[in-house]
C-alpha positions as CSV (number, residue, x, y, z in Angstrom):
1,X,-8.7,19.3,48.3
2,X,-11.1,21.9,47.2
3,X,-8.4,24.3,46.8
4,X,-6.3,21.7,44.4
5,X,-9.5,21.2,42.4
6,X,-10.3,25.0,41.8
7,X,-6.3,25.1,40.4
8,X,-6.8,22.0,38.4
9,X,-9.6,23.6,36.8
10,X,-8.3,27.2,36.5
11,X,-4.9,25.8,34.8
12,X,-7.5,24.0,32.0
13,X,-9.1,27.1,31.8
14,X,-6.3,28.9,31.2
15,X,-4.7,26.6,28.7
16,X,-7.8,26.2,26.7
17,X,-7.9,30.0,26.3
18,X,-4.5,30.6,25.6
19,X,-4.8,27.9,22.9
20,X,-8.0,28.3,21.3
21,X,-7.1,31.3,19.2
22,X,-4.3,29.1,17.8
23,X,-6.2,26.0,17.2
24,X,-9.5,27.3,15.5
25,X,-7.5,28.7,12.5
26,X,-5.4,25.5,12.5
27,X,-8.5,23.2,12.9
28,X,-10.3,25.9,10.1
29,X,-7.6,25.2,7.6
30,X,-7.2,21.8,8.2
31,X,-10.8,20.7,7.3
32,X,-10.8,23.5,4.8
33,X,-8.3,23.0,2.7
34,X,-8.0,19.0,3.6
35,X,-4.2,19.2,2.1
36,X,-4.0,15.5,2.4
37,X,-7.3,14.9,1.4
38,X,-8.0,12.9,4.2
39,X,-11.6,15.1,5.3
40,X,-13.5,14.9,1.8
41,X,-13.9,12.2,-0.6
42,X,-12.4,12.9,-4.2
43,X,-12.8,11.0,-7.3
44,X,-10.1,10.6,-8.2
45,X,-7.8,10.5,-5.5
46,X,-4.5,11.0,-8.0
47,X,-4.0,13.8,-10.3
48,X,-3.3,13.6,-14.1
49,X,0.5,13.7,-13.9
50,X,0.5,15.2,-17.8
51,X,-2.1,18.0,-17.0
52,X,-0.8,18.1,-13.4
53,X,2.8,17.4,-12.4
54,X,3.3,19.0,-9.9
55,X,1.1,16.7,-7.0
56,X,0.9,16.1,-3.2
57,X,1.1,12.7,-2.6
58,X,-1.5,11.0,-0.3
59,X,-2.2,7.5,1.8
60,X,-2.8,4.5,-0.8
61,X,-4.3,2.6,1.4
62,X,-7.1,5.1,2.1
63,X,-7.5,5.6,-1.8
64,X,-7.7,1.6,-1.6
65,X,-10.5,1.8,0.3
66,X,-12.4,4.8,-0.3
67,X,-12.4,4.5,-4.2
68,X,-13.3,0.5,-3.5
69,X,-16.7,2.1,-1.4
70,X,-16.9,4.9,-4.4
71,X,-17.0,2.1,-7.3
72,X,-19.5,0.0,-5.3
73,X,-22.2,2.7,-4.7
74,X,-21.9,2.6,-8.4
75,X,-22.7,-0.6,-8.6
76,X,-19.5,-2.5,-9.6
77,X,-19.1,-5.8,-7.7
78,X,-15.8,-7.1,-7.0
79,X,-15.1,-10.1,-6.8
80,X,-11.2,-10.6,-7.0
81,X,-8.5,-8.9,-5.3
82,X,-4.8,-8.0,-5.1
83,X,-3.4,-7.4,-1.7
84,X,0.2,-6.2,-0.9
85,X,2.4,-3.3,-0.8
86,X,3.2,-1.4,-3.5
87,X,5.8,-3.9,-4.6
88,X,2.1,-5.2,-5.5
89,X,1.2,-2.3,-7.5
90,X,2.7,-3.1,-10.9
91,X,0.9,-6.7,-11.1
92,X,-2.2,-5.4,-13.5
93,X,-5.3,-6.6,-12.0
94,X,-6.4,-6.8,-16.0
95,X,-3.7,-8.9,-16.9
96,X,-4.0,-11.0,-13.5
97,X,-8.0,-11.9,-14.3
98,X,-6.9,-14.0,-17.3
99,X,-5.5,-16.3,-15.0
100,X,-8.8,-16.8,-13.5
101,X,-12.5,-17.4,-14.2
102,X,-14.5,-15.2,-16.6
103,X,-16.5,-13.7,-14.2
104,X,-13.5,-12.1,-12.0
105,X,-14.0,-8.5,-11.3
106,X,-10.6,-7.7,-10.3
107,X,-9.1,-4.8,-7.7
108,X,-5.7,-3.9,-6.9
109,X,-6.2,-3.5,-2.8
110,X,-3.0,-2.8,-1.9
111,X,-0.7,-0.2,0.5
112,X,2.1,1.5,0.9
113,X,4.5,-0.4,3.4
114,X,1.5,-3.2,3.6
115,X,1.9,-5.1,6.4
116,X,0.9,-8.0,7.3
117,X,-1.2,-7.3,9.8
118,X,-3.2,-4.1,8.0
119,X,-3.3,-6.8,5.1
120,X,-5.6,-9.1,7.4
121,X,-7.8,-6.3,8.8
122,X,-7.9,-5.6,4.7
123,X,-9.6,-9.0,3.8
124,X,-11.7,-8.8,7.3
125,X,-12.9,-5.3,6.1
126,X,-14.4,-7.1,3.0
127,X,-15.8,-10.1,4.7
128,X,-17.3,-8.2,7.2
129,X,-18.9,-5.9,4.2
130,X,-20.3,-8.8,2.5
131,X,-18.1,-8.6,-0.4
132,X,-17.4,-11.7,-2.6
133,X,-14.0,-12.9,-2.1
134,X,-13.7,-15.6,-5.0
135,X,-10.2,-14.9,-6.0
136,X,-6.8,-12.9,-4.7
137,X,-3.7,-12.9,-5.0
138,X,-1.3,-12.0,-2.5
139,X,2.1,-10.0,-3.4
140,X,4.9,-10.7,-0.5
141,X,8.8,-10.6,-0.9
142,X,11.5,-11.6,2.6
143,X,10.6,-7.9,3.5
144,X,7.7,-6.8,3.3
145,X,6.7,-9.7,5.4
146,X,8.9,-8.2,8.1
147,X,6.9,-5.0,7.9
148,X,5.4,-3.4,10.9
149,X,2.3,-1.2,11.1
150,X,3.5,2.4,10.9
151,X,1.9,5.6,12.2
152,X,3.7,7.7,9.4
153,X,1.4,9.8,7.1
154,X,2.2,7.4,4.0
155,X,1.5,4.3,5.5
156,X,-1.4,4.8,8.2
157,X,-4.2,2.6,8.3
158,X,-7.3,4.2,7.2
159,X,-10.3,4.0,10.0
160,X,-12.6,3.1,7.1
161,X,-11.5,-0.6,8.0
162,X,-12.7,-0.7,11.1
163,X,-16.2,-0.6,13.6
164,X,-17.4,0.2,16.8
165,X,-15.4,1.9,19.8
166,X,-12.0,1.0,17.3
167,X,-13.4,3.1,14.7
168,X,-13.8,6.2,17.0
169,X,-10.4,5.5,18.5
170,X,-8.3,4.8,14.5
171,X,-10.5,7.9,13.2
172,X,-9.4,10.3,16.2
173,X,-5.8,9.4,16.0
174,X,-6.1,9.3,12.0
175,X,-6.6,12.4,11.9
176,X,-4.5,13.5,14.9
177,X,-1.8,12.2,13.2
178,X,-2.7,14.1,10.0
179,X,-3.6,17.3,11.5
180,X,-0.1,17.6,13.2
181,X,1.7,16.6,10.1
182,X,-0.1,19.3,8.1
183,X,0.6,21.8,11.0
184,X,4.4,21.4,10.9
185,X,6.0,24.3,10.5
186,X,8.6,22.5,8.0
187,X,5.4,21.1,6.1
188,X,4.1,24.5,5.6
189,X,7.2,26.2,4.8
190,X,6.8,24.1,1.6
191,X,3.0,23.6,1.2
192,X,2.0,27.4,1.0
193,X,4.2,28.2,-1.8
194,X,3.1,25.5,-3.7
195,X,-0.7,26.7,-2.8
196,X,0.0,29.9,-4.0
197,X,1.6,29.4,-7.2
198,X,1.6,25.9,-8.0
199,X,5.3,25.1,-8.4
200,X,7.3,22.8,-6.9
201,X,10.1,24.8,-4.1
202,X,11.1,23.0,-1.7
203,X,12.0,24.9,1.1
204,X,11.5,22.7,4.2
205,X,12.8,19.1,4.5
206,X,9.2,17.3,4.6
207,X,8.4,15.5,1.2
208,X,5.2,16.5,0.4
209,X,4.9,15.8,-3.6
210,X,4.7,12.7,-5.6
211,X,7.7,11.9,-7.1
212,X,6.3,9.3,-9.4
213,X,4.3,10.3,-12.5
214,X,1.5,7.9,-11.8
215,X,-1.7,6.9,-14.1
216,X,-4.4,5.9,-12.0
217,X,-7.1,3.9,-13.3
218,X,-10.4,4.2,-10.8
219,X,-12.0,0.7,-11.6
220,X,-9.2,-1.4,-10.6
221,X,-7.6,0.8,-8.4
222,X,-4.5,0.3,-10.8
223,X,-1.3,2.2,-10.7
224,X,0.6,2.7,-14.3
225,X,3.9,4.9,-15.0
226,X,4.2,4.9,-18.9
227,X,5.9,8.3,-18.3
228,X,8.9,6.4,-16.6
229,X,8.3,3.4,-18.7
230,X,9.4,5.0,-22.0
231,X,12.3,6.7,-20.7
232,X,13.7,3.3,-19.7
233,X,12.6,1.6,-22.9
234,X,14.3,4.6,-25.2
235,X,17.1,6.0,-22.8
236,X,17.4,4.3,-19.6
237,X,21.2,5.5,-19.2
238,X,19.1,9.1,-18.5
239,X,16.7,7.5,-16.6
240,X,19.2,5.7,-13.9
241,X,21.4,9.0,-14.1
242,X,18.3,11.0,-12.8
243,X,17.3,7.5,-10.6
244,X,20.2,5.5,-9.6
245,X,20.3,2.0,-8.5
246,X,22.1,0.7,-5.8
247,X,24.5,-2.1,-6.8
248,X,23.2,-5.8,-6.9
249,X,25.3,-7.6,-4.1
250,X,27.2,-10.5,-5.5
251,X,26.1,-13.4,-2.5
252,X,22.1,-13.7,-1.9
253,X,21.2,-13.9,1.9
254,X,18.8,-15.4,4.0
255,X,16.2,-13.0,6.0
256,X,16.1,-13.0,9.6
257,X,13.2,-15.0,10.5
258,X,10.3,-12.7,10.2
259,X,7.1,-14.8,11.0
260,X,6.1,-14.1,14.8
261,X,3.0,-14.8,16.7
262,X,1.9,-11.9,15.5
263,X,1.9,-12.2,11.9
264,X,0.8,-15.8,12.5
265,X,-2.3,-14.8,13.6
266,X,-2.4,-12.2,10.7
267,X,-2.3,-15.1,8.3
268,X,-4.1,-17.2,9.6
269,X,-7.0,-14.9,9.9
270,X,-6.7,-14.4,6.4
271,X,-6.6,-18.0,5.2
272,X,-9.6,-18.5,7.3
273,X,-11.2,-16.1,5.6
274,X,-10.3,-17.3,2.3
275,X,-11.9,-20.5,3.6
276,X,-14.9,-18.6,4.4
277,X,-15.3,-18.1,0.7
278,X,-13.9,-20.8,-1.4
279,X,-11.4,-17.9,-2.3
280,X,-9.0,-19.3,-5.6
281,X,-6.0,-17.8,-4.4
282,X,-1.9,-17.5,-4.6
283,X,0.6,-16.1,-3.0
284,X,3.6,-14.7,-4.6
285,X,6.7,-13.7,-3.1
286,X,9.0,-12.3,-5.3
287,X,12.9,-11.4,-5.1
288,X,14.6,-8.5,-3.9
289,X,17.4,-6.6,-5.8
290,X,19.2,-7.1,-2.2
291,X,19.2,-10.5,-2.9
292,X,17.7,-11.3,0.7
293,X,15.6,-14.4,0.4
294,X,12.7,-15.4,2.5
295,X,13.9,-17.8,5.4
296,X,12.8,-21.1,5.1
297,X,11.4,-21.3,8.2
298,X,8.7,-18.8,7.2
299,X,8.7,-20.5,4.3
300,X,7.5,-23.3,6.4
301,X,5.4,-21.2,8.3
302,X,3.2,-20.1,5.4
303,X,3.0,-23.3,3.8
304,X,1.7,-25.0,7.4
305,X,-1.1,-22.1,7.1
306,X,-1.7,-22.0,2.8
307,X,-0.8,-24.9,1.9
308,X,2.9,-25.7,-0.7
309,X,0.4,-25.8,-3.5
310,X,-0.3,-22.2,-3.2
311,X,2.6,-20.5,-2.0
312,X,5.5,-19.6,-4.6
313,X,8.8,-18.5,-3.4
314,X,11.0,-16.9,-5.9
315,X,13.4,-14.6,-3.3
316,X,15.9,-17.1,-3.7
317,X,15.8,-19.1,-7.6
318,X,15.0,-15.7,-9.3
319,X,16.9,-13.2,-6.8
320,X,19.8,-12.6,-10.4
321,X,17.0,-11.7,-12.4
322,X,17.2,-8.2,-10.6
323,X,20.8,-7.7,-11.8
324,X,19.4,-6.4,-14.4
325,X,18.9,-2.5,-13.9
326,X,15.8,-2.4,-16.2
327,X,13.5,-4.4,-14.8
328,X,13.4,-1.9,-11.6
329,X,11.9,1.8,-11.4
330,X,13.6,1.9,-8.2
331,X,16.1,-0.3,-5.6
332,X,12.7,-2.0,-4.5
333,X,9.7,-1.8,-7.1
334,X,10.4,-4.0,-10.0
335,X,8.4,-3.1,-13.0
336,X,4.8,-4.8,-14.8
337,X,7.1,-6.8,-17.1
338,X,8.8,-8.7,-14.6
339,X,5.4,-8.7,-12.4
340,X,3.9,-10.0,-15.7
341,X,6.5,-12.7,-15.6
342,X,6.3,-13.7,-11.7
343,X,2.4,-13.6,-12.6
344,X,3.0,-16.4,-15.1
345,X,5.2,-19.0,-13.4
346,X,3.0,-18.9,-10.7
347,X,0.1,-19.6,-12.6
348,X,1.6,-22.1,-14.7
349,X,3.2,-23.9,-11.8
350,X,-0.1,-24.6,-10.0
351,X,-2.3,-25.4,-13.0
352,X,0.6,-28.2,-13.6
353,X,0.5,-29.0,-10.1
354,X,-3.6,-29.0,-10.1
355,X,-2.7,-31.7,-13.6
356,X,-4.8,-29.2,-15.1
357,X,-3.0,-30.3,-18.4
358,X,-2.5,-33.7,-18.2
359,X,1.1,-33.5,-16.2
C-alpha cells in the first residue's frame, strides 16, 4: 500500500514537472493578453467598427452583464429590460421605452444563443442584486425556445450571475473553457498574425473575428449595424451577393414541442419574479424565415404560466412577412424595422385588450 502511494505520488510529481514549463507561459499569456477579454474589465467591450474593422469577437452575455455592473457604479438605475437572444438585439431599448412609463430606464440584457434557462438565472441575477424590475420584455421565436445552455466560447454563461460554491465552480470552468480555446493551436495559428499586424488572415479554421460591423451603445447595452443597414437600403442585390439568404420554404411548420420540465421551471421562475416586482411585461415571439411556428402546446404552456394577455405569438400569422429578403441581415436575425413593427402590434394589442382606449 505504501509502495502504491509513493508511485501515485511520484507519477504527480512527475507530470506536474513535465508540465509546468508548458503551462506557466500558457497561463502568462492567457491573463496577459486576455484575447477574449474575459480576465479584465473594458469599457467598451466592442470596438469602433469604422476606426477598427478588423475585431475579435467576444461573449454578449458577459458584456451584458459586466457593462450592466459598469453603468451602475456610475450611478445609472435601471429599471426596464430586454431579455432574449440576439434575435433580441435589433428591438431598440429607446424605441421600446415609449411603450412604457416615463420613468423607464431601459437595457438590452440579452445573449447569444439565450436560452431559456440562462434567461431565468438572468432575471434571478437582478432580483437577487436588488435591481428594480418594473418593465421587460421578453424576445422568443419556436427556436430559441428550444435552445439548450451551451459550453461554446460564444454562448457561455458568465459566472458574474451567480454566488457561493456555484460561483467558484462557473468561474473555474469559465475560464477553463476559455483558456483551452485560446490555447488551440488552430486559434493561434490565426490570432498571432492578427496580433502582430492587425489584418485579418485566416489561416486556421477557428472564427475568431466579428463578422458584423456593430455600433455599440454602452447605456443601453444596444447593438446597431447602420454599416449593413445602408447597403441594404441603397444596394441590397450587393449586400445578399456577399450574404445570401436561404430560400423561404413555401409550407410553414409546426415546431416539435419544445417546453419540458426544464424550461417550465425556467419560466416559471421568471414569472415569479416578475411577480415579485409588479414587473409590466410582454413577451414576444416572433417568426422565423423557416417558417417553423411555435407549437401550440407551448403556446399553451406559456400562457398557463403569463397569462394570454401577455404573450404574442406571431411564428405562425406573420411567418410570410420574412419572404421578403430585406427585412433580414441574415437567415435568422431580422432587422430593427421589422423589430420596430413586432414592437408595435404587441403593444397595441394589449393596450386594446387592457380597453386602454375605450375598445
Amino acid at each position: 500500500m505504501k509502495n502504491t502511494t509513493r508511485s501515485i505520488i511520484a507519477f504527480i510529481a512527475k507530470s506536474l514537472a513535465m508540465t509546468l514549463p508548458v503551462m506557466i507561459p500558457a497561463l502568462i499569456y492567457y491573463f496577459v493578453a486576455d484575447p477574449f477579454k474575459t480576465v479584465k474589465n473594458y469599457d467598451p467591450y466592442f470596438a469602433d467598427p469604422k476606426t477598427t474593422p478588423v475585431r475579435l469577437g467576444v461573449n454578449k452575455g458577459m458584456v451584458s452583464v459586466r457593462n450592466h455592473t459598469s453603468r451602475q457604479a456610475e450611478g445609472i438605475q435601471y429599471n426596464a429590460f430586454i431579455f432574449g437572444s440576439s434575435v433580441s438585439c435589433y428591438y431598440d431599448a429607446d424605441e421600446w421605452a415609449t411603450y412604457l412609463g416615463e420613468d423607464a430606464i431601459p437595457y438590452h440584457f440579452d445573449s447569444s444563443s439565450e436560452s431559456l434557462m440562462s434567461m431565468a438565472d438572468k432575471v434571478c441575477y437582478l432580483d437577487r442584486q436588488g435591481t428594480e424590475i418594473r418593465y421587460a420584455l421578453i424576445v422568443l421565436d419556436p427556436l430559441v425556445i428550444s435552445a439548450d445552455d451551451s459550453d461554446k466560447v460564444p454562448f457561455i454563461n458568465p459566472p458574474d450571475l451567480y454566488i457561493g460554491i456555484n460561483y467558484l465552480a462557473k468561474w473555474l470552468h469559465w475560464h477553463y473553457i476559455f483558456f483551452t480555446a485560446s490555447t488551440n493551436v488552430d486559434y493561434l495559428k490565426t490570432w498571432i498574425p492578427w496580433k502582430l499586424t492587425g489584418e485579418k488572415r485566416v489561416y486556421g479554421n477557428n472564427t475568431i473575428f466579428e463578422e458584423q460591423p456593430i455600433e455599440y451603445n454602452t447605456i443601453t447595452n444596444q447593438e446597431n449595424m447602420p454599416m449593413w443597414d445602408s447597403i441594404i437600403a441603397n444596394n441590397p442585390e450587393q449586400f445578399y451577393s456577399i450574404y445570401p439568404l436561404i430560400p423561404s420554404p413555401d409550407s410553414i411548420t409546426a415546431c416539435p414541442v419544445s417546453i419540458d420540465s426544464q424550461r417550465t421551471e425556467a419560466l416559471q421562475t421568471i414569472a415569479s419574479i416578475f411577480a415579485k416586482h409588479h414587473t409590466d411585461y410582454q413577451i414576444i415571439i416572433g417568426p422565423k424565415r423557416s417558417k417553423h411556428y411555435l407549437n401550440p402546446v407551448d403556446y399553451e404552456t406559456l400562457t398557463s404560466i403569463f397569462g394570454s394577455s401577455r404573450v404574442h405569438d406571431y411564428s405562425r400569422e406573420l411567418a410570410p412577412d420574412l419572404e421578403s429578403d430585406t427585412l433580414m441581415y441574415d437567415n435568422t436575425h431580422y432587422r430593427p424595422a421589422y423589430a420596430s413593427r413586432l414592437m408595435k402590434k404587441c403593444y397595441t394589442n394589449y393596450l386594446k385588450n387592457q380597453n386602454f382606449f375605450g375598445v
